[in-house]
C-alpha positions in Angstrom: 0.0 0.0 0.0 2.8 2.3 0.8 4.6 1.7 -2.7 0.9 2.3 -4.5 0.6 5.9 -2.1 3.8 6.4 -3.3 3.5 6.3 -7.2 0.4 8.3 -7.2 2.0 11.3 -5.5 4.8 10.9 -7.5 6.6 14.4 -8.7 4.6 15.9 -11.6 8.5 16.7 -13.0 9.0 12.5 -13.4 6.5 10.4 -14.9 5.7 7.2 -12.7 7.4 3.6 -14.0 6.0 1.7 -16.7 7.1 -1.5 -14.8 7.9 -1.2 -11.1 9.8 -3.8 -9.0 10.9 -3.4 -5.9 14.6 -2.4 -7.0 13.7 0.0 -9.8 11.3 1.7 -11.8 11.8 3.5 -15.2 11.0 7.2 -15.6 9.4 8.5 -19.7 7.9 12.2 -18.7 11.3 14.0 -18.9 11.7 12.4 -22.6 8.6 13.4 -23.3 8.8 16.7 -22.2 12.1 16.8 -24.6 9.9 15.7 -28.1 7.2 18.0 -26.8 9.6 21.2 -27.0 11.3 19.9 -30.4 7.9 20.1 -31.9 8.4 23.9 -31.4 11.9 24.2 -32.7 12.9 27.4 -34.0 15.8 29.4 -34.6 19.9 29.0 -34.3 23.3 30.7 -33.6 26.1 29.3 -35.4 29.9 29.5 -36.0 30.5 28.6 -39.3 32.7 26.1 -40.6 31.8 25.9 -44.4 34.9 23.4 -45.7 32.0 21.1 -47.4 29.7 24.2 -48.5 29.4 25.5 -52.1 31.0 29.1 -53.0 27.1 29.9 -53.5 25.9 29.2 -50.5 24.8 31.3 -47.6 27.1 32.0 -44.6 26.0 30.2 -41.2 25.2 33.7 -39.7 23.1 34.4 -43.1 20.9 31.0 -42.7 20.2 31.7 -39.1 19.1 35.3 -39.5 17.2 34.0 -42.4 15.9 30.8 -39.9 15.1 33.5 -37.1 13.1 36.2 -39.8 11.0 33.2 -41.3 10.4 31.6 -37.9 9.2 34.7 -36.5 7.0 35.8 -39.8 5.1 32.4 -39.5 4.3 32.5 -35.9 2.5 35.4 -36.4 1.2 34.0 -39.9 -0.4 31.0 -38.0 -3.9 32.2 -36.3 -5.3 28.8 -35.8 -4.2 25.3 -36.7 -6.1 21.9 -36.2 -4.9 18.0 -36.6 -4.8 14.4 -36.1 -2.1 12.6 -34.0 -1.6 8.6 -33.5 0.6 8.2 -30.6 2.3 5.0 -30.2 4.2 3.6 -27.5 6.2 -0.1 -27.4 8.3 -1.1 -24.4 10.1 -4.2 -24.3 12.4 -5.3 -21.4 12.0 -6.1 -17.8 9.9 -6.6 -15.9 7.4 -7.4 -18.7 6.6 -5.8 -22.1 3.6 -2.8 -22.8 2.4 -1.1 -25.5 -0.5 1.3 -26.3 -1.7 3.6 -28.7 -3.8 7.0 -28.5 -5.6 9.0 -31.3 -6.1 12.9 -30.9 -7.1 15.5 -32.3 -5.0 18.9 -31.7 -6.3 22.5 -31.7 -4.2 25.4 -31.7 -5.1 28.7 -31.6 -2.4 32.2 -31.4 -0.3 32.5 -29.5 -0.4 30.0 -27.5 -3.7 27.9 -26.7 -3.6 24.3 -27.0 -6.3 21.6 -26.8 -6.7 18.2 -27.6 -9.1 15.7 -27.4 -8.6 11.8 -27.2 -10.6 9.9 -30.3 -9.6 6.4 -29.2 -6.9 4.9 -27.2 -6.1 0.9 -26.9 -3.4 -1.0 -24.9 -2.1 -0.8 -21.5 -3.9 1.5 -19.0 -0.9 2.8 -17.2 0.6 4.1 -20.6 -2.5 5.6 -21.8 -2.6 7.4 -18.4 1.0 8.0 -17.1 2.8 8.8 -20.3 0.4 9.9 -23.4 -1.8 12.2 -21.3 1.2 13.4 -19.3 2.8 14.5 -22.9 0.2 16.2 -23.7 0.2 18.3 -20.3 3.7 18.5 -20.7 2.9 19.9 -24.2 1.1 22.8 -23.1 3.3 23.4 -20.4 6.0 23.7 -23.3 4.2 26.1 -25.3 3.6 28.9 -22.0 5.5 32.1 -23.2 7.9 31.6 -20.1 8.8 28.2 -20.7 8.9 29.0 -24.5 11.3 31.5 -24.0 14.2 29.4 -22.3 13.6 26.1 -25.2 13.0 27.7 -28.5 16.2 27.8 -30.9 17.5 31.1 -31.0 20.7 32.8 -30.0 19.7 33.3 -26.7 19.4 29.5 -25.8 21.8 27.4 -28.5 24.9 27.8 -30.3 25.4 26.5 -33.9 28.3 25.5 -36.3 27.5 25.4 -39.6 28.4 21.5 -41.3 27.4 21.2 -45.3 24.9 22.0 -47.1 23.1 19.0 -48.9 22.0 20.3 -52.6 18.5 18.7 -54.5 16.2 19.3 -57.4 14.2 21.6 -54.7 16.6 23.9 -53.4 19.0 22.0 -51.3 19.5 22.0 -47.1 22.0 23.5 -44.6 22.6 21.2 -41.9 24.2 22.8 -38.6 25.3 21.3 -35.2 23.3 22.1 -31.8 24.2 22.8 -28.7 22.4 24.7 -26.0 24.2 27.1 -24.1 22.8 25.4 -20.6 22.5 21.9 -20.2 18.6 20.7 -18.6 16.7 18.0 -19.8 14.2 20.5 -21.6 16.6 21.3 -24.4 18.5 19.2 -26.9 21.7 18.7 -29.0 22.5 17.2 -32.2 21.9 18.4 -35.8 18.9 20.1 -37.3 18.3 20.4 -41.3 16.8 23.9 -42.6 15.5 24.1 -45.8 17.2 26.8 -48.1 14.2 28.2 -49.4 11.9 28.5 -47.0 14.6 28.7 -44.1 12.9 26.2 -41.8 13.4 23.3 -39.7 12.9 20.2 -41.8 14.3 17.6 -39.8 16.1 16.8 -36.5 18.6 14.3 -35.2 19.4 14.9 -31.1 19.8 13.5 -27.7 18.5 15.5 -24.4 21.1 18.0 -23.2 20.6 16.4 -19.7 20.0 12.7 -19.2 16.4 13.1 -17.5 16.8 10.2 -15.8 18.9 7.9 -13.9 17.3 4.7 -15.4 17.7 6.0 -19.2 21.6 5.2 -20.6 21.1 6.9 -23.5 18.0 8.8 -25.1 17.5 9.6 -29.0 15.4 12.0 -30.9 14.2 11.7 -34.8 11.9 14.6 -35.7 10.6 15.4 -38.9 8.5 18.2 -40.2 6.4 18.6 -43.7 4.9 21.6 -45.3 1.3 22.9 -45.1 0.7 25.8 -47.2 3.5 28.5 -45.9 3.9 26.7 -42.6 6.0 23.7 -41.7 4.7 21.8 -39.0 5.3 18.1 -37.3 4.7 14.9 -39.4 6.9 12.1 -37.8 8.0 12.3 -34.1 10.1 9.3 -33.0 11.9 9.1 -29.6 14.0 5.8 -28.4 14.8 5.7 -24.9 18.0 2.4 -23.5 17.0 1.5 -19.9 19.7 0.4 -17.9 18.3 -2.6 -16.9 18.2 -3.7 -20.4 14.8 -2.4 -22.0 13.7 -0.3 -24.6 11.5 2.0 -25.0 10.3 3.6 -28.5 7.5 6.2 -28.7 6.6 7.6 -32.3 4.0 10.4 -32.9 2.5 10.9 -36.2 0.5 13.9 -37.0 -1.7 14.6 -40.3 -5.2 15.8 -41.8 -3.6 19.3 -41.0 -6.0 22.5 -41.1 -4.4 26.0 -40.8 -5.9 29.3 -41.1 -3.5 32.1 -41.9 -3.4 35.9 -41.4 -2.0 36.5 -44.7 -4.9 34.2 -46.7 -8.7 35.0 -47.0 -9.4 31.9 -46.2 -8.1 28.0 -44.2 -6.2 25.9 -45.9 -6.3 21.9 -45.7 -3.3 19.6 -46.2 -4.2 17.1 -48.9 
């Protein structure tokens, strides 16, 4: 009874175990917390190194000012957004294996409202409850201007270096290194793929700055975005957590049937 007290008053910072024994338990919510803030990644500071760049390309201080003046154009572009998310969580190791799966749909609204509301949801109980609804609190906790402030990538939070630039039929990608300026397991390193046209984040490869927990040995990140209209906005969310014990842990988030209503168009636009 004490252990069962225990878990329900657990710390609203650390999500309770998926498996509990009676020598260890494994933590998700700070992961979480992590993919909830990528899904609001924004702009970078950089030192360049451009050995592997073309003589036509942009300097790394001339993509992130770009990055930063496009980023902040389409936050204020975006009034209202609506769409469909399939969360998916499989965990295999000891004590025993879980899995589940929720279905919402997400409403946004400027600046910075969030709502969702659960279609379905199937598999284990304490998943549904303990890790899918607590990303989604987590989520709107991410998106409060004050919390927003000290995750978002910009020059006050990260530092960049410039690596290549990847050309293609469409315009090509810069591809710069991460890494925040103070470590906490609510920002990220790794790389992160803007796209030279539009000067947005297209795709990101990281790891927490700060191993959230004791129980995770290492903790990956996969995040990719696709375009809506002017906007580009999550499509695939993937997250793979090692537990020490010997587990794994792999939660993937996909989002579609996108609706967005922008400032600068007479009317919504739907993703086909």
């Amino acid at each position: 009874m004490m252990r069962k007290q225990y878990l329900c008053n657990f710390e609203l910072s650390t999500l309770p175990p998926l498996a509990y024994t009676e020598t260890a338990h494994v933590k998700f919510a700070p992961i979480i917390i992590i993919i909830a803030l990528a899904c609001a990644a924004a702009a970078p500071a950089l030192a360049t190194s451009d050995s592997s760049l073309p003589p036509t390309s942009l300097s790394g201080d001339q993509v992130v000012d770009n990055l930063v003046r496009k980023n902040e154009e389409r936050a204020k572009a975006l009034l209202h957004s609506e769409s469909t998310r399939v969360y998916r969580l499989t965990y295999r190791g000891f004590p025993s294996d879980r899995e589940a799966e929720m279905t919402i749909v997400a409403t946004y609204d400027s600046p910075a409202s969030k709502e969702f509301k659960i279609v379905s949801q199937s598999g284990s109980k304490l998943v549904q409850d303990r890790v899918f609804k607590r990303l989604l609190e987590s989520e709107k906790e991410a998106a409060e201007p004050a919390m927003s402030a000290r995750t978002q990538l910009n020059r006050d939070n990260y530092s960049f270096q410039l690596l290549s630039f990847e050309p293609s039929a469409i315009g090509g990608q810069y591809i710069l290194q991460v890494t925040p300026k103070a470590k906490s397991k609510y920002v990220y390193h790794g790389k992160i793929w803007v796209d030279a046209t539009d000067f947005a984040v297209t795709h990101i490869e990281a790891e927490p700055a700060l191993n959230p927990s004791f129980w995770t040995k290492k903790n990956e990140i996969h995040h990719d975005y696709t375009k809506v209209d002017a906007f580009w906005l999550p499509a695939r969310n993937e997250s793979i957590s090692y537990i020490r014990l010997g587990g794994r842990a792999t939660l993937t988030i996909e989002y579609k049937n996108y609706r967005v209503t922008d400032a600068r168009a007479p009317i919504a636009s739907k993703q086909k």
